[in-house]
C-alpha angles and dihedrals in degrees: 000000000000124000116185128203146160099074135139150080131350143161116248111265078038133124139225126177109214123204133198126196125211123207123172102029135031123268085217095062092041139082098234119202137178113204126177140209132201124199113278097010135081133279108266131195104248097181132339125195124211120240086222125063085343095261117175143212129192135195112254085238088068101026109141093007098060122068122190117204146152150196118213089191091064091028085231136145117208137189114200103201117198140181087011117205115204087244088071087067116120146085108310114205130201105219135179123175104318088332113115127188113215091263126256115238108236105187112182113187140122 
């Protein structure tokens, strides 16, 4: 199972910090991933981390203003959103394998 959380509302320029808890397998032997999806487009891969060496990858949309991280101890994925733009709104997804969490509302307006 997969329980998002950290969303919300924020002011462009703002920041979240989203967070995804894992139950029933361990983050550290699974590719994570956040996805997100606006109203009316597709849903698209945000960030992704490695179950090896924790190595990530972003989508070119976040690059240098996402950060992917986790921590094995509380079994927990996290996306550290920065500088937000109102076009990152949207529903953002934990996702591992074909394992989906409920999807956390980031709304960025001012």
């Amino acid at each position: 199972q997969l329980v998002e959380s950290g969303g919300g509302w924020v002011q462009p320029g703002g920041s979240l910090r989203l967070s995804c808890a894992a139950s029933g397998f361990t983050v550290s032997s699974y590719y994570m991933k956040w996805y997100r999806q606006a109203p009316g487009k597709e849903r698209e891969l945000v960030a992704g981390i490695v179950y090896n060496y924790g190595r990530t990858n972003y989508g070119e949309s976040v690059k240098g203003r996402f950060t992917i991280s986790r921590d094995n101890a509380k079994n927990t994925v996290y996306l550290q959103m920065n500088n937000l733009e109102p076009e990152d709104t949207a529903v953002y997804y934990c996702n591992a394998r074909d394992l989906w969490g409920q999807g956390t509302q980031v709304t960025v307006s001012s």
